[in-house]
C-alpha positions, 0 to 999 in steps of 0.5 A: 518793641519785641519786633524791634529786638527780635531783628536786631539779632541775625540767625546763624543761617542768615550769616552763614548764607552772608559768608558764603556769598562774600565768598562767591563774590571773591572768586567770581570777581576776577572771571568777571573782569575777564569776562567783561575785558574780553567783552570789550576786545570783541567789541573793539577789534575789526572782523574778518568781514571789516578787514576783507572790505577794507582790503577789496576797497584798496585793491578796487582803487589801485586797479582804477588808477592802473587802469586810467593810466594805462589807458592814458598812455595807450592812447599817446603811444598810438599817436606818437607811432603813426604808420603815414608817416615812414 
């Protein structure tokens, strides 16, 4: 029973140490949320390397469609201007 009584009651140390990491708590929490937000916003935001394959995707595309057009109308000019018949 003594074991009982005996850890009922905290040592001033033990509270002291309480209060200072209540206290820790309190001033880490906001750099916490920082640091978690910006976590988040590096994970959900495109790289330079996403943006750059992006962008050689849609050039890649637009030079396809430049050049079949092009080559389609090439060869309907050079029918159309036959030099037999003058």
């Amino acid at each position: 029973m003594g074991r009982k009584d005996s850890s009922t009651t905290k040592l001033p140390v033990d509270q002291y140490r309480k209060q200072i990491g209540k206290q820790d708590y309190k001033k880490t929490k906001p750099i916490l949320r920082a640091t978690k937000l910006k976590a988040e916003a590096k994970k959900t935001a495109l790289g330079m390397k996403e943006v750059g394959l992006m962008l050689a995707a849609i050039l890649a595309l637009l030079l396809a469609f430049y050049a079949f057009f092009y080559l389609r109308l090439s060869t309907n000019s050079d029918s159309d201007l036959d030099p037999d018949e003058d």
